[in-house]
C-alpha positions, 0 to 999 in steps of 0.5 A: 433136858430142860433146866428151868429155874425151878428145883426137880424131883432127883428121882425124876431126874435120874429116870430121865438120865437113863432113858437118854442114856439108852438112847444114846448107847443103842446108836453106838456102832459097837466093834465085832468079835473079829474086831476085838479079838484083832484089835487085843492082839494087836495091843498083846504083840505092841506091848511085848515088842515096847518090853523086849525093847525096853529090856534090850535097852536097859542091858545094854545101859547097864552093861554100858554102866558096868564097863565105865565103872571097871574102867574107873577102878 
């Protein structure tokens, strides 16, 4: 699109933006279904190793934590 020094119709303007915008999504190369149900697996099972990780890992601070203070009493 063209700017010019001249003010544009806001209507116009906003027309135009949708038909590039059609035209740009039309040449977007979209995921299959396998792909996507792939890939949402794949971020299910990355997510719940990082939190059993993550909870292991506070336990063991934790217990850590508690050892260190009976020690100190």
């Amino acid at each position: 699109m063209e700017t010019t020094g001249r003010k544009t119709n806001p209507f116009s303007w906003f027309i135009q933006y949708v038909r590039e915008s059609k035209g740009e999504l039309m040449k977007v190369t979209w995921p299959s279904k396998q792909d996507i149900t792939k890939y949402s697996l794949t971020v299910i099972v990355v997510s719940l190793a990082i939190a059993i990780f993550f909870a292991g890992f506070d336990f063991l601070v934790n217990a850590g934590l508690e050892w260190l203070i009976k020690l100190t009493h």
